[in-house]
C-alpha positions as CSV (number, residue, x, y, z in Angstrom):
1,X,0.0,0.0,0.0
2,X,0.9,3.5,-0.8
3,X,1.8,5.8,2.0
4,X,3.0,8.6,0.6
5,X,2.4,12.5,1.2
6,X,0.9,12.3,-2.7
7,X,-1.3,9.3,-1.9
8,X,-2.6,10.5,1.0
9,X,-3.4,14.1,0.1
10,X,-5.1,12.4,-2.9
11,X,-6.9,10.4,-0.6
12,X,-8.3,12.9,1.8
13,X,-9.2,15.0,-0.9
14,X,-12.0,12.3,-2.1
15,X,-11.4,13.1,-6.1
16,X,-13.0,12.4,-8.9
17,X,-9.6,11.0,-10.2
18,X,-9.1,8.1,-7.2
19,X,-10.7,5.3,-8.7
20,X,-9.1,6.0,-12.2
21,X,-5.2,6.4,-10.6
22,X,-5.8,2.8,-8.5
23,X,-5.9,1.0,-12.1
24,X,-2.1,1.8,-12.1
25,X,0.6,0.0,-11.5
26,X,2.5,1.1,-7.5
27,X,5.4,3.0,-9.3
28,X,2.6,4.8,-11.6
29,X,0.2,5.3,-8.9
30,X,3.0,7.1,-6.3
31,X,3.7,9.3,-9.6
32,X,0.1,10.5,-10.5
33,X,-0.3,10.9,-6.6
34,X,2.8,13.2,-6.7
35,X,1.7,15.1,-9.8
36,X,-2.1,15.7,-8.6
37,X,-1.0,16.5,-5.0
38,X,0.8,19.3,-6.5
39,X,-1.6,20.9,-8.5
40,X,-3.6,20.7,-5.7
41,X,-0.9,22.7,-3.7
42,X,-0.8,25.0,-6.7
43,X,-4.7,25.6,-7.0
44,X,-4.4,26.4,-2.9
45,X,-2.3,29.3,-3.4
46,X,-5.0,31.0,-5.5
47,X,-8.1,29.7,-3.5
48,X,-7.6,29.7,0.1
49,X,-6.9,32.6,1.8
50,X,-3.7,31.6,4.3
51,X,-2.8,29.9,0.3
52,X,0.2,32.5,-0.3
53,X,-1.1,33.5,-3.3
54,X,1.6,35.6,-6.0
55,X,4.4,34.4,-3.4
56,X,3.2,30.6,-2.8
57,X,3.3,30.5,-6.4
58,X,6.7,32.0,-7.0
59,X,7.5,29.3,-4.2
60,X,6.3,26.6,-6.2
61,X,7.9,27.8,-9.4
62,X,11.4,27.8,-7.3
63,X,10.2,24.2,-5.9
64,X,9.7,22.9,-9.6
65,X,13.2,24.4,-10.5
66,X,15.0,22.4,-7.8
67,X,13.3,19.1,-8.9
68,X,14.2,18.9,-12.0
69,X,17.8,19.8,-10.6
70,X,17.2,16.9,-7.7
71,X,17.5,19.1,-5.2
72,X,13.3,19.7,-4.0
73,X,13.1,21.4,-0.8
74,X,9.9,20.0,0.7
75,X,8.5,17.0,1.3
76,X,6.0,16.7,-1.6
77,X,8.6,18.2,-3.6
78,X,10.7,15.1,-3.1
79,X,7.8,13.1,-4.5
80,X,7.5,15.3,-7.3
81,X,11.3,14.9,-7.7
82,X,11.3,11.2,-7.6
83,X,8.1,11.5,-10.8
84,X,10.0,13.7,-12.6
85,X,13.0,11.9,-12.7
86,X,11.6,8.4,-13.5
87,X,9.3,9.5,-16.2
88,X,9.7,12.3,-19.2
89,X,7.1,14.7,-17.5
90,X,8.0,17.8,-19.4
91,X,8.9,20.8,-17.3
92,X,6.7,22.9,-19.6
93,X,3.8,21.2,-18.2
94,X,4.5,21.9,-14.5
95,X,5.4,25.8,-15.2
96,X,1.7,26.3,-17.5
97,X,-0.2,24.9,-14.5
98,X,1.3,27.4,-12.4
99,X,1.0,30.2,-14.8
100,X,-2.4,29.0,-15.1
101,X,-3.3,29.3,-11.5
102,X,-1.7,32.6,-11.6
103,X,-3.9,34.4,-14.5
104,X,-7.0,33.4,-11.2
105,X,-4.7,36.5,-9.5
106,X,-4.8,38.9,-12.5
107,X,-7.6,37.7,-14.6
108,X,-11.5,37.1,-13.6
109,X,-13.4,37.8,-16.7
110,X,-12.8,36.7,-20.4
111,X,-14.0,38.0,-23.2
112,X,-13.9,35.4,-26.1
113,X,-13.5,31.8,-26.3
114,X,-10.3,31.6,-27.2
115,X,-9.4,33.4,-24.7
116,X,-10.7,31.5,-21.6
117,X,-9.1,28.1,-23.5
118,X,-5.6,29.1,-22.6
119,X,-7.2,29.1,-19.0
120,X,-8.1,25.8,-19.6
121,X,-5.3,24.2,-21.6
122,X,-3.0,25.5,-18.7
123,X,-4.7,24.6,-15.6
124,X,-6.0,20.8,-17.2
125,X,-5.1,20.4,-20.3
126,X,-1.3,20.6,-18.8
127,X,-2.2,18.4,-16.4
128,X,-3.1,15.9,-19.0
129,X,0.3,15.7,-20.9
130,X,2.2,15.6,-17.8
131,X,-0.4,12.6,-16.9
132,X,0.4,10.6,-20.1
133,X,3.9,10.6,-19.5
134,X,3.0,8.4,-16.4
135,X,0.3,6.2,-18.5
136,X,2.9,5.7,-21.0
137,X,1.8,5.9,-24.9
138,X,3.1,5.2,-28.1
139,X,1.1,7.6,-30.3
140,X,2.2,11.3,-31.0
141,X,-1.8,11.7,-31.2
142,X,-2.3,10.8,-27.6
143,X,-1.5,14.7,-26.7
144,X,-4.0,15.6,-28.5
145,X,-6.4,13.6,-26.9
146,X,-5.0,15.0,-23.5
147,X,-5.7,18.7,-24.4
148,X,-9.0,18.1,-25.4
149,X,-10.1,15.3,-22.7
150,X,-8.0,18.8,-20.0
151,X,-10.2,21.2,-22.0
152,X,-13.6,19.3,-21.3
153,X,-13.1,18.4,-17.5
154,X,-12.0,22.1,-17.0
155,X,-15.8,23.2,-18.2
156,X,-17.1,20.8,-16.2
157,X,-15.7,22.4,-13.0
158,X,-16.9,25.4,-14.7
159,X,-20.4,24.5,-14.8
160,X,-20.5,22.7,-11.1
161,X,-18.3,26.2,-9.6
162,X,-20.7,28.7,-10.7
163,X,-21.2,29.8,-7.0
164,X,-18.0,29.7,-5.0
165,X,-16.3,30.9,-8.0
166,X,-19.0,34.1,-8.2
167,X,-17.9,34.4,-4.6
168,X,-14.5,34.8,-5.9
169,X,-15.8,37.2,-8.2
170,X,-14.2,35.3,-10.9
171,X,-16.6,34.9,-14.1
172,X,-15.7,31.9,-16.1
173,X,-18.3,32.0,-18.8
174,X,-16.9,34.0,-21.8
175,X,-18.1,37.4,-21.9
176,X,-19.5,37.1,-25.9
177,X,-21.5,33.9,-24.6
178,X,-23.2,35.8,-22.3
179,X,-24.1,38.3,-24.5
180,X,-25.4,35.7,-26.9
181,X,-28.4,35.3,-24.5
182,X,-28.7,38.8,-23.3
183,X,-27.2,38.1,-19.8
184,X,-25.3,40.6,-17.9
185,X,-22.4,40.2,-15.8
186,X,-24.3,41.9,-12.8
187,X,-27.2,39.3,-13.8
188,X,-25.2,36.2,-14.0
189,X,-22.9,36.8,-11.0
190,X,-26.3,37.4,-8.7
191,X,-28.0,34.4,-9.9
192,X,-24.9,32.6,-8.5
193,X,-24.6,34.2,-5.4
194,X,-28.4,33.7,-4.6
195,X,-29.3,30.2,-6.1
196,X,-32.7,30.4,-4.4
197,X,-33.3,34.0,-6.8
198,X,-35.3,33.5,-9.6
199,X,-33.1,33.2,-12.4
200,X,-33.2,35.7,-14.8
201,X,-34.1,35.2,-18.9
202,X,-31.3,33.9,-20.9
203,X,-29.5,32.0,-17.6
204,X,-31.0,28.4,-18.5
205,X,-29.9,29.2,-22.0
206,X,-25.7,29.5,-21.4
207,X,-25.8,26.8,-18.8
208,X,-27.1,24.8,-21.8
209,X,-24.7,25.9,-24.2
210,X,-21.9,26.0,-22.0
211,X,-22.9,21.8,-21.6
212,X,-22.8,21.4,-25.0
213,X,-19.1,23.1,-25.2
214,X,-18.2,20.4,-22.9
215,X,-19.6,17.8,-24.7
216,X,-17.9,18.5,-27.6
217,X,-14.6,18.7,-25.8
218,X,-15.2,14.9,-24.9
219,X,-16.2,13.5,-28.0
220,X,-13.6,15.6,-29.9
221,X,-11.4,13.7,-27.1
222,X,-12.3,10.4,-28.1
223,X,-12.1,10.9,-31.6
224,X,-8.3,11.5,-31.3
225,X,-7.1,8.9,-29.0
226,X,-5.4,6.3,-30.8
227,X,-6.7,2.6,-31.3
228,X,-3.0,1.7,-29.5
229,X,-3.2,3.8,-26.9
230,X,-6.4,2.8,-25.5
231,X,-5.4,0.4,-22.8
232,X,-2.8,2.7,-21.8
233,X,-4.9,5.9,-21.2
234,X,-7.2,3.5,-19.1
235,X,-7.2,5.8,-16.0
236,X,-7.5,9.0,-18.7
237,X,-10.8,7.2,-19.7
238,X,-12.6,6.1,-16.2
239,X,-11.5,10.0,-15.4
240,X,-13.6,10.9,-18.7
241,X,-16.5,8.7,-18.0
242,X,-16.7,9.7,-14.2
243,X,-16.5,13.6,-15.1
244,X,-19.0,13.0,-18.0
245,X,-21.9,11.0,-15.7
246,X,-20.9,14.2,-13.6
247,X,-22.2,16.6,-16.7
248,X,-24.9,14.9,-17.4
249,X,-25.9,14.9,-13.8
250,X,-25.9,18.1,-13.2
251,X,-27.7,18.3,-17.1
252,X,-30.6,16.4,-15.7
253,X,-30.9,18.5,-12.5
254,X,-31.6,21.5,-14.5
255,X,-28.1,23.0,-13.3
256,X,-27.7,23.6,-9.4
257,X,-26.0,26.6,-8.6
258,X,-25.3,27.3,-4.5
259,X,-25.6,24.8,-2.0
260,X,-23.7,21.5,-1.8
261,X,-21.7,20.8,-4.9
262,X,-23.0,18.6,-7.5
263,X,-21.1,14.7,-7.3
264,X,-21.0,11.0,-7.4
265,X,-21.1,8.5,-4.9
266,X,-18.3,6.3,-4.6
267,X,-20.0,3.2,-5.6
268,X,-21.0,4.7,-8.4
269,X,-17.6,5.9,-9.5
270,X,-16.5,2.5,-8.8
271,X,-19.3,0.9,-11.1
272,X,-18.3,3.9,-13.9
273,X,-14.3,3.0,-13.6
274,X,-15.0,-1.1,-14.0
275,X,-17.2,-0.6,-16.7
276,X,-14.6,1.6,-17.9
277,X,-12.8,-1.3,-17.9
278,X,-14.9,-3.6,-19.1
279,X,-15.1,-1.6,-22.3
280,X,-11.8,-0.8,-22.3
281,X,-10.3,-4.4,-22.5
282,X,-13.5,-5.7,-24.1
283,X,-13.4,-7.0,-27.4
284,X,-12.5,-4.5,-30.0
């Protein structure tokens, strides 16, 4: 059994991403445990308020520095160390998810798009290619898939964060969307803050198109893994198939904003992650 800082931060924290990391092998697992521990560290500076913000990121970014050079400084950073020197997790990786958490310090509203994707391809998508390195794939198009399977999950946090993030005053919707359906910022940000509000014309209409965006990051996901890599991105998938039943839960209960998160039960993401792997290593 796994006993490391990694494995039990991962553990405490009662993620989605549990059930898909115990389909690896030990050395795999204490690696992903390392690599997801750290983003959560990362994600801390920005959200909590003893986090460190600017400087616990600058700390981070001195942290990931000294474990590529073997030196790490604390005791997760030893972890992270020890993943980064037994598998080809590129440093890029590790430096856009902090310069992803650091645009939540200067950024809380974007405009197009486009725009709010860099969010997203830094902050997940990131976390995807570093994760592949750990799977292990053969493909050049398995990257692809990562981005795209990073971008989706990232809208799905979206969607279930409306409200502690409108606390935050942080607006994740693009700004032309909500024109599209004739929302304000005001309109949209009070609707979050006061789920039992009524909520105003056009709201029903993003959370519905914002959905689809997601659903279109997943299936353009699938469509680019590769046929060889399948039964290597087995934990990628059971995360996909978890965070999708998630969408669609929160689809069919006409999108909760406020109160207690949306989520799954852990028997259920247990069914989702053996059926996963049912299909998975089912005939092809």
């Amino acid at each position: 059994m796994i006993t490391s800082l990694g494995a039990r931060l991962t553990r405490k924290s009662q993620s989605n991403f549990y059930y898909a990391f115990l389909t690896l092998p030990e050395e795999k697992r204490r690696a992903i445990y390392a690599l997801y521990s750290f983003c959560r560290a990362v994600d801390d500076c920005v959200d909590e308020q003893d986090g460190g913000g600017a400087e616990g990121l600058d700390r981070w970014d001195q942290e990931i520095e000294r474990c590529y050079a073997g030196t790490p400084a604390t005791g997760l950073g030893s972890e992270l160390a020890e993943a980064v020197a037994r598998f080809p997790i590129p440093r890029s990786a590790l430096d856009d998810i902090v310069r992803g958490c650091r645009m939540d310090l200067t950024e809380n509203r974007y405009a197009i798009w486009d725009d709010l994707r860099v969010y997203c391809e830094r902050v997940a998508s990131a976390v995807g290619l570093a994760s592949i390195e750990i799977f292990g794939y053969t493909s050049p198009g398995t990257r692809d898939y990562a981005v795209e399977l990073g971008v989706a999950l990232q809208l799905t946090n979206i969607l279930r964060d409306v409200a502690p993030d409108a606390d935050r005053d942080r607006l994740y919707f693009p700004l032309e969307d909500l024109a599209r359906f004739g929302l304000s910022e005001a309109e949209l940000l009070a609707a979050a803050r006061d789920p039992g509000a009524s909520r105003p014309t056009g709201f029903e209409g993003l959370l519905a198109y914002e959905a689809d965006r997601a659903r279109s990051h997943y299936e353009a996901a699938a469509a680019r893994l590769p046929p060889e890599d399948r039964r290597s991105m087995l934990a990628a998938q059971i995360m996909e198939s978890i965070y999708r039943t998630l969408l669609e839960k929160m689809v069919r209960q006409g999108h909760p904003i406020g109160g207690e998160r949306v989520r799954l039960g852990r028997p259920r993401k247990a069914w989702i992650a053996l059926r996963t792997a049912a299909r998975v290593y089912g005939p092809s």
